[in-house]
N, C-alpha and C positions, 0 to 999 in steps of 0.2 A: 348483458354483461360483457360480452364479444367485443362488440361495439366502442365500450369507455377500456379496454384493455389495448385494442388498437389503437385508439387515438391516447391512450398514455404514452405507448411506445413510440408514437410520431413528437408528443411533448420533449419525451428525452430523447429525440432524433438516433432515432434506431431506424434499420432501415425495416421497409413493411414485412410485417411478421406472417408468419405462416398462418394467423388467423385471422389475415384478410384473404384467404382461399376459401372462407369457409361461412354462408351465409349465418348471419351474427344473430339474424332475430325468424320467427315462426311465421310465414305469411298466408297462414293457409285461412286463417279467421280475422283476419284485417282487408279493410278497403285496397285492392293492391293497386289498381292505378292509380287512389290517389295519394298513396305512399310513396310509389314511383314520381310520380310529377312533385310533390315537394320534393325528395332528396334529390331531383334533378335543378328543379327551382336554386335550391341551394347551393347547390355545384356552380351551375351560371353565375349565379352571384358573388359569388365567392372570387372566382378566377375569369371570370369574363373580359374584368379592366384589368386584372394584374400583369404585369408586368416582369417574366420571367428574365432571372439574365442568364441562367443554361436555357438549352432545351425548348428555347423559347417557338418554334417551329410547332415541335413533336406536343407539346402543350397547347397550340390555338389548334391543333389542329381536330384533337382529343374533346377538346371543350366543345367546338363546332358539333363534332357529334352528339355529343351530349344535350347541344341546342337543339337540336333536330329531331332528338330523345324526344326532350321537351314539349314542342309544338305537337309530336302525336299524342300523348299525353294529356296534356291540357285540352285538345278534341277530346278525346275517349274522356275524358274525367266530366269534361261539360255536356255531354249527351250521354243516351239514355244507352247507349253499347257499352258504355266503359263498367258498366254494372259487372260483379264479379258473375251475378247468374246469366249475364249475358254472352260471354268469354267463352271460347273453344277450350277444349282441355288442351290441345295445342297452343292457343297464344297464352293461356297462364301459365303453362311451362317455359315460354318465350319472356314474359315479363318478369316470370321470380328468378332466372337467368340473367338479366338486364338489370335484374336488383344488385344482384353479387358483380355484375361490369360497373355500376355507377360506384357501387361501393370501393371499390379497387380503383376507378380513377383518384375517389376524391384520397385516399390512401395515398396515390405516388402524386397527385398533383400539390398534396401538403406538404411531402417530402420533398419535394424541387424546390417548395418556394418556403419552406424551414431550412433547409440542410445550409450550412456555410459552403461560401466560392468556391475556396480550393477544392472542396472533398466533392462536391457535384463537379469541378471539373476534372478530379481524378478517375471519377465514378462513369465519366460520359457514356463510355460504349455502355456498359452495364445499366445503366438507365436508357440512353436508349433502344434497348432489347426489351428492358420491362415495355416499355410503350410498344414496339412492334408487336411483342405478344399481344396486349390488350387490343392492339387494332384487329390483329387476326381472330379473334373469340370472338371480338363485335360483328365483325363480316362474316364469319362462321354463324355467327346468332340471326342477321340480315337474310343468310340466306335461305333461311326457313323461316322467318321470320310471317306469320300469314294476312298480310294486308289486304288481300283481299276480302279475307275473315271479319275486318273489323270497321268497314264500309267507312273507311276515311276518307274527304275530298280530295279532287282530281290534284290542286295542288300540292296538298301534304303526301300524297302516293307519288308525287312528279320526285318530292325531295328524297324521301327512301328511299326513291329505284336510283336515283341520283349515288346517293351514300353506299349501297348495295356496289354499284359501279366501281366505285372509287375503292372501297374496299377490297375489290378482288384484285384490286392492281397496288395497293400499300404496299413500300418495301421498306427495310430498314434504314434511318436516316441519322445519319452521326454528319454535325455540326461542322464545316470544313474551317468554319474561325474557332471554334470551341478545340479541334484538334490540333491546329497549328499552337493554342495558344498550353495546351495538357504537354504535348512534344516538348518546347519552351518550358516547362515545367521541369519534365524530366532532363533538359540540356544542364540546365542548374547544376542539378543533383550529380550530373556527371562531371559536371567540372570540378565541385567538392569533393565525389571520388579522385578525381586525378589529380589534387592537391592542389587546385588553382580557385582562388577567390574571382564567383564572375564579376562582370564591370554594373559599375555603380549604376550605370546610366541603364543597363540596360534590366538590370533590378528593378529601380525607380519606374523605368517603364511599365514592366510587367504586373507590379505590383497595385501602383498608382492608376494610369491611366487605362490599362486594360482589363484590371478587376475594381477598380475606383475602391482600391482597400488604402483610404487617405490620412486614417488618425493611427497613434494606439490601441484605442481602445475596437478599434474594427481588427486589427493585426494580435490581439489578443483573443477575440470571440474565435477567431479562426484559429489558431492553436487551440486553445479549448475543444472545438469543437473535434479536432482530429482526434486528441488524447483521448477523448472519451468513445472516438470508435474503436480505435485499440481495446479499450475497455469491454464495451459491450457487447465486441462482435469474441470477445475471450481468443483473441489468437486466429482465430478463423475469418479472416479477412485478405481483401485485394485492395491494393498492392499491402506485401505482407507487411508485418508490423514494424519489421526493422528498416524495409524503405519506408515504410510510414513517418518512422519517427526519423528521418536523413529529412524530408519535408519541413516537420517540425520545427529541428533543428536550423533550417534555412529561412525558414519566416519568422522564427526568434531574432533570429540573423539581423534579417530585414526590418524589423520593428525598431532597434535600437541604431539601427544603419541610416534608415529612410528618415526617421520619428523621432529618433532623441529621445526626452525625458519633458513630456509637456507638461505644462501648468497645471493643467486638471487635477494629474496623476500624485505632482507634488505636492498641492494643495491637501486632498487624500490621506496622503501620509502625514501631514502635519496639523492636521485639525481635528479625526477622528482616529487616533493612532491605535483607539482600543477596540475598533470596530473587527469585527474577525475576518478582514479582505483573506479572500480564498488563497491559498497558498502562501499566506505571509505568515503566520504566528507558528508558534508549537501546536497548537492545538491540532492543524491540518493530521500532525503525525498519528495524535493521539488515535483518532476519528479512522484513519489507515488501518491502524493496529486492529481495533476494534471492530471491526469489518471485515477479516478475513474469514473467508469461504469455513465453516465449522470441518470440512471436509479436508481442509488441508492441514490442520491441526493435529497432532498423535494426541491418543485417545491417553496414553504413558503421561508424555511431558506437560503434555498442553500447547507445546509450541509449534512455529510453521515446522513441516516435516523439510526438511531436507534429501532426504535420501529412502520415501516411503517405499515399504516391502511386506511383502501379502504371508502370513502367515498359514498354516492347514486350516482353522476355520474359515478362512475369508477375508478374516480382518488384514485394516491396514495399519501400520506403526509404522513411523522414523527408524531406522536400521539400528544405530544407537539405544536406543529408550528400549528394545525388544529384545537387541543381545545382553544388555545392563539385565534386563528382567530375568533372561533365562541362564546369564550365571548366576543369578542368585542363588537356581533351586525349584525355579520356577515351572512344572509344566502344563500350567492351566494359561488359556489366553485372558491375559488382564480385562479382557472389555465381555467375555460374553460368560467365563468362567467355566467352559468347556476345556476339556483335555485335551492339550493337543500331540495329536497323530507322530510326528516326530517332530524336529527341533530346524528342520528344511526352509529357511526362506527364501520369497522370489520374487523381484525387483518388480517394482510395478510401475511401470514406465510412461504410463499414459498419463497416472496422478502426475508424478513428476513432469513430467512437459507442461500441465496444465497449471502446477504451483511454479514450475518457472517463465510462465507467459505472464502467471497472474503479477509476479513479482516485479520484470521489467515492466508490464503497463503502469505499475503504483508508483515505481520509485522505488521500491526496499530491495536493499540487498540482497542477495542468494550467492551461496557460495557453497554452490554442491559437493558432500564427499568423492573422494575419488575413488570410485570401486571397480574399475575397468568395467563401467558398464558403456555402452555406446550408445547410450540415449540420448548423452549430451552432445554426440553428433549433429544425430537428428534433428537436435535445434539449433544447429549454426545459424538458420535462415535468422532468428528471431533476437540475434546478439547485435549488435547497434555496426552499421556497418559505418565504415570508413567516410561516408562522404557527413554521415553526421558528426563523425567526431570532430570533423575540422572546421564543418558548420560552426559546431558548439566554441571549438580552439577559436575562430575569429571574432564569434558572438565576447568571450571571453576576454578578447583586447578589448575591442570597443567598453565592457566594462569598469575593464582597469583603470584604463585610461581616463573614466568618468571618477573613479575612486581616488585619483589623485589629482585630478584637476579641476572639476566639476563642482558646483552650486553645494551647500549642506545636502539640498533636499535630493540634489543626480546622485550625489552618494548615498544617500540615503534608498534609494531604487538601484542602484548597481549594487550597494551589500545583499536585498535580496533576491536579487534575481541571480548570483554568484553563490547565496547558498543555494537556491532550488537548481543550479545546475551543478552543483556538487554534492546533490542527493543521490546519485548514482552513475554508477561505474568508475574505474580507477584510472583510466584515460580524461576523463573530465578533470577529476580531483587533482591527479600530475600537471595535467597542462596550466591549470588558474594557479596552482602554486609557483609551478616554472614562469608563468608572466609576470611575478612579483606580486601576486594579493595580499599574500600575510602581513606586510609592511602597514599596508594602506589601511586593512582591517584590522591588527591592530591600532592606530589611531581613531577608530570609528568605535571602539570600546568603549573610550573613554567621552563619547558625545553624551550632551545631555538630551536630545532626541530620542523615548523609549523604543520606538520604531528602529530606529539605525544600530543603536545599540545592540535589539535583540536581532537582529537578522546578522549583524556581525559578529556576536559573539554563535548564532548557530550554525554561520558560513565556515566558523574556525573549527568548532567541532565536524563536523560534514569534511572538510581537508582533509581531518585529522586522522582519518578511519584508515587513509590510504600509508603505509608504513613509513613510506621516505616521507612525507610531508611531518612526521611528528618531529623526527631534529631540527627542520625548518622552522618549525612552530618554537621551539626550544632555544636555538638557537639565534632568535629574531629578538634582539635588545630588547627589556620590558616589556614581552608577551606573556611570558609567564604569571607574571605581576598584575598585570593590565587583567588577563583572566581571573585572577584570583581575585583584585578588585571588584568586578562586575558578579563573582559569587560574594563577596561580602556585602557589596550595597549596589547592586544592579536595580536599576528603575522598577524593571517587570519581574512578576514569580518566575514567566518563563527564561526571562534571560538568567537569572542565578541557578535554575535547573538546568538550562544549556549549560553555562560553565560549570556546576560540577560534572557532566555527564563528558567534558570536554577534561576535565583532570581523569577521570576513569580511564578514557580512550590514550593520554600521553602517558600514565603510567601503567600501559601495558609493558613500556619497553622499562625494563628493571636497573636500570643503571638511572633513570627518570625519578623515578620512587623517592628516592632522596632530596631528589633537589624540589619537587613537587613539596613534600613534607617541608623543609627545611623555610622554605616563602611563607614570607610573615603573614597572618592570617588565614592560609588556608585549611590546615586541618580546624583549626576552632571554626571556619566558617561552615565546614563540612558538617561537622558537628553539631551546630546550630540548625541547619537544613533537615539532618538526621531527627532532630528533637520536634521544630516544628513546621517542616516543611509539608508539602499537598503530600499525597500518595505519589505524584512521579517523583517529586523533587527529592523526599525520604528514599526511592529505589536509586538515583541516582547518588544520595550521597554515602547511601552505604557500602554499593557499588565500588565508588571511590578508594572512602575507607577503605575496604576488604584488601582493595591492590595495593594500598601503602602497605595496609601490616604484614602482606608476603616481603616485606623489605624489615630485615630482624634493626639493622640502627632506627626504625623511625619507630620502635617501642616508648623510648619515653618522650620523645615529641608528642606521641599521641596520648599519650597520659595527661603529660602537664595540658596538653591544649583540652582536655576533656571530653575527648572521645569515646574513652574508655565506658564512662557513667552514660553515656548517648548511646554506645552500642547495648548496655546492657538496659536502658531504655527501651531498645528495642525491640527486644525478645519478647514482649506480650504483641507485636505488633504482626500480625501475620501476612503482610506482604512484603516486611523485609526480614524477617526474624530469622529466616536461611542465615543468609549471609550477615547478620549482626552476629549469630552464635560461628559460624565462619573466621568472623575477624578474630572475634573473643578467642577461639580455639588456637589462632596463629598467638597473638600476642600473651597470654598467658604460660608459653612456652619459656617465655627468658622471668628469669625471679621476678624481676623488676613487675614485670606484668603480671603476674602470677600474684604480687603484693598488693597491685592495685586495683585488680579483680576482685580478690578477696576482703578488702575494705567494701565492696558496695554490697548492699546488704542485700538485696534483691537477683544480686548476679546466679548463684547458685540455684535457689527456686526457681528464678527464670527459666534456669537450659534442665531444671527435673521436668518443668511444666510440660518444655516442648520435647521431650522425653516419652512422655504420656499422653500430648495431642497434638504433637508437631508431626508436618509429610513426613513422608520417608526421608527426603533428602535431611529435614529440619533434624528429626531425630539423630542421623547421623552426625551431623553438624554440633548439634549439644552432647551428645554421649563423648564425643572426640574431646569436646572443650572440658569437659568434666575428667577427661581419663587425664590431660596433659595438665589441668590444674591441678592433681593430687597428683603427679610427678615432680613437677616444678615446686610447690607447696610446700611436700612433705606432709607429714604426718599431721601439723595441725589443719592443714588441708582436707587430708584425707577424713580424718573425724568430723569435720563440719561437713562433708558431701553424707559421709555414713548417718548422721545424725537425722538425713532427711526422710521424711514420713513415705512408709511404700519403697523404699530405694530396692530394697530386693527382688519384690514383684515385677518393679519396673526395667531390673536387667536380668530378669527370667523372660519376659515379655520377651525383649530385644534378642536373646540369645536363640530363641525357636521359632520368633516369629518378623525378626529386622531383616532388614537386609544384609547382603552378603560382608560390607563394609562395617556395618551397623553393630550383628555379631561377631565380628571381627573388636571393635572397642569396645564392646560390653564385657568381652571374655577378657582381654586385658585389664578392665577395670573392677573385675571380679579378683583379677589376680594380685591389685596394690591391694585391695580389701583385703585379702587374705595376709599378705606380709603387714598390715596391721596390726599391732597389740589387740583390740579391741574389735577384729575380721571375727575371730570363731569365735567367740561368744554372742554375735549379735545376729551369725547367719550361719550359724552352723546345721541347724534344723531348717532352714528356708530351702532347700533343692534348689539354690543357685546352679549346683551344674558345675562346680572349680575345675573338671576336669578339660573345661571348655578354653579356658584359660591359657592352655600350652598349645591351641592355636593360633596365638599372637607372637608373632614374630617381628613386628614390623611399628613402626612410629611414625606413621604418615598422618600429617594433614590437610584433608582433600583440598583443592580448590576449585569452588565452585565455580560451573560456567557462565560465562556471562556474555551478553554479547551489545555490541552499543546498537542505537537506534539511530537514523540519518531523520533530520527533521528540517 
């Protein structure tokens, strides 16, 4: 089982794992020479004729041993010595030795000739130190090795003593082309530091002729290939991950520098556009999301933790989700329901370093609270340094530049390789917008290509996240509109889910709200998404929704567009039914809402339901909407909320056992009950508690958090 876990980890080119130290199978009742002579058999064969382009020295030279393995081997296996009861208890401790050295060649000889260009010539010294070690164990093993013992011919004894030789004099050997050409590597990355674009030719050079990286699609495996060590080695890697990704960012560079936009590629895009090419659709986000470490999640919210801190039990929570817990009232720890010891928490520093390595590697955003802790020193190293960004800044012209002058299908590949480089950090997002993107991508809105469409409507969203870019976006002649179009009749589900998730993120800024509401179709398209969109497309459109109705003018926009009926739609629906009883609670505040609330027949049961099986946050969110409906309302308000079955029990419940916000509006909604005609006689004996009542002092309507996803 050893064995198929090593060689998975060479499949997903990892580098050789700690158990290839570690002999993988039991050889004390198998044939061992002739185990040994096939897995060397196999070795030969394998890399005899291959053709290394690192390392290619320190690999013939590994293999030769290995040869030589072999030919003793294959004697011992075809006469009558090689018998296991023939063997000294010395040379089977010499061969099952030999097993675990053949085993660790073929280990780093798959890795040299799996690993991509760049990263084996980043990797040089470091690979060549694995080989030195391996030669030193082998002439360590040589030199007790007991040939005598095993009555081999004069000639195969000539080749040993030979190898034995040779062995004791092996030194370290690092490639003098392999390092002139890494140095060259690094000159690049320096000149990007120093804000100088190097010369094309000598790009061209390095790229082309001296690592014959000739196409895209070879200048793509090799990006790939790096991202995913970032990945796998989780932050703990040489060179570290933020020059890692300055690399990157420079063979990105070079790909659209050297290579253009070839046939292949646009071909690709225009004949299979629904096919899920890695990194093009939505979905990639989805699959992100869905993937995160369960360890970096609060055990509270559910979400990535930001700012986790260790509690007296042990446990960890998001700083937020755990102080929310214990003003409530709280002194049991939510996750194991033990007492806790005092109310003391203490930053835990290591998770965080390791959810914000995990974050830069994926692409998602992190935007750590500011608690004066200084952890987020401690990872400068790993924050995108300087020569990547300008990497990216120039990768970003040549884009542009392709988006307004370029074939359908160049634009079509510049919209998205402009949103994956505006999936993260706010340096990226600033600079594509300051080159003019928005312009161009709006135009690419409006293509009938569902490829170019959806990449450019999720390029706009991705901009959009960065705050100066949302008046850009706003401010860009028929952008507004162009979006709105693409959520009413965009090609793909995911391009109408981008754009609503793209009105979400511009009417964060509240002077927006307005003019978003006020464009023709888009609250009714919202609307429609809300009723029968997938499970994102419904979080994004309610999302949406939510932030128009903190805007009190677009109450009866959102009425007449039929919002109103969609949100209270969605209150059975429990992954947006927070934030539908959210909206509900905002717009029921003006009559107007408050009237057209109370036409839907279903509205009121709704937010009792989620009253009585909604989260915590959900209950708050209905209890809210039900206190401001029978304020706004009035009395025949109030009567149709009393009328409902349980209402008592269910803000006795709220009152002793909500939360702290929860019984905060329950005790308020007990107190319109009571200025009720019809309050004491229908709860007068129910131990509601009125005296709970005269702790509400306040009329707030929470807003719930939200936060946008880069895709």
């Amino acid at each position: 089982m050893a064995s198929a876990a090593i060689f998975s980890s060479v499949r997903r080119r990892r580098s050789p794992s700690l158990e290839a130290f570690l002999v993988p199978v039991d050889l004390t009742q198998v044939a061992l020479v002739q185990t040994l002579a096939a897995l060397s058999s196999d070795l030969v064969s394998c890399f005899s004729d291959h053709v290394f382009f690192f390392q290619r020295r320190n690999s013939r030279s590994l293999v030769r041993k290995v040869e030589i393995f072999l030919v003793v081997l294959a004697y011992l296996r075809d006469s009558r010595s090689g018998s296991s009861s023939n063997l000294s208890p010395t040379a089977v401790l010499c061969f099952k030795e030999l097993y675990l050295l053949l085993y660790r060649s073929k280990i780093l000889l798959d890795y040299c000739s799996q690993s991509s260009k760049l990263w084996l010539l980043l990797q040089s010294h470091s690979i060549a130190g694995h080989f030195h070690d391996l030669n030193q164990e082998i002439s360590t093993l040589l030199d007790v090795f007991p040939i005598k013992d095993l009555n081999l011919s004069d000639d195969i004894k000539e080749q040993v003593e030979l190898l034995q030789k040779q062995g004791r004099q092996c030194k370290l050997y690092v490639d003098k082309n392999d390092e002139v050409l890494r140095l060259k590597f690094f000159s690049f990355l320096d000149e990007f530091e120093n804000g100088r674009i190097p010369n094309h030719v000598e790009l061209k050079l390095f790229f082309v002729e001296r690592l014959g990286i000739k196409d895209v699609e070879s200048c793509r495996s090799e990006i790939e290939f790096l991202e995913e060590q970032i990945v796998n080695h989780e932050g703990d890697i040489e060179p570290a991950a933020s020059v890692l990704n300055g690399f990157i960012a420079i063979t990105r560079y070079c790909q659209f520098l050297l290579f253009g936009f070839e046939e292949d590629e646009l071909r690709l895009c225009f004949k299979n556009p629904k096919k899920p090419w890695k990194g093009l659709i939505s979905q990639e986000m989805a699959h992100t999301f869905l993937t995160i470490p369960k360890d970096f999640c609060c055990p509270i919210s559910l979400d990535l933790m930001k700012d986790p801190v260790i509690v007296s039990t042990g446990q960890t929570y998001d700083r937020s989700s755990i102080a929310r817990w214990m003003e409530e009232g709280h002194c049991t720890c939510p996750k194991t329901g033990q007492m806790l010891d005092d109310t003391r928490i203490v930053p835990n520093r290591a998770l965080r370093n390791l959810i914000m390595q995990w974050c830069i590697a994926h692409g998602v955003p992190y935007d750590p609270t500011e608690t004066g802790d200084a952890s987020a020193e401690s990872f400068a190293a790993a924050l995108p340094i300087k020569a990547a960004i300008e990497a990216n800044r120039a990768t970003a012209v040549l884009l542009i530049q392709q988006l307004a002058n370029g074939s359908q299908g160049a634009q079509t590949v510049a919209a998205r390789e402009i949103r994956l480089l505006a999936k993260t950090g706010k340096e990226n997002r600033a600079f594509i917008a300051e080159a003019g993107a928005i312009p161009h991508l709006r135009k690419l809105l409006s293509s009938s290509n569902p490829v170019a469409q959806e990449n450019a409507v999720t390029a706009m969203l991705n901009l959009s996240i960065y705050a100066k870019n949302k008046s850009r976006i706003m401010d860009e002649d028929g952008c507004l509109g162009s979006i709105v179009e693409v959520l009413r009749l965009g090609i793909t589900v995911e391009a109408r889910q981008n754009a609503a998730a793209t009105l979400f993120s511009l009417s964060a800024v509240h002077e927006y709200k307005k003019r978003i509401a006020d464009q023709g179709g888009a609250v009714e398209a919202l609307a429609e998404l809300l009723r029968v969109g997938t499970p994102r497309g419904k979080k994004d459109a309610v999302t949406a929704l939510f932030n128009l109705a903190t805007h009190a003018d677009n109450c009866s926009r959102m009425i007449e567009a039929g919002a109103v009926t969609a949100l209270v739609g969605a209150l059975g629906n429990e992954g947006v039914a927070e934030e539908a009883a959210g909206a509900l609670a905002l717009i029921v505040r003006q009559p107007i809402g408050a009237e057209a609330v109370g036409k839907e027949e279903t509205a009121v049961s709704g937010l009792i339901a989620m009253m009585r099986c909604g989260t915590p946050r959900g209950k708050e969110n209905a209890v809210a909407a039900l206190l401001e409906f029978c304020r706004t309302g009035g009395a025949a308000a109030t009567r149709r909320v009393l009328k409902a079955p349980a209402m008592a029990s269910l803000l006795q419940t709220l009152l002793f056992t909500g939360t702290k916000r929860a019984r905060r509006k329950a005790a308020s909604l007990a107190r319109v009950f009571q200025k009720c005609e019809n309050a004491t006689s229908r709860f007068g004996g129910s131990g509601v508690g009125y005296p709970f009542a005269s702790n509400s002092t306040t009329n707030d309507v929470s807003v719930v958090p939200m936060s946008i996803s880069v895709l």
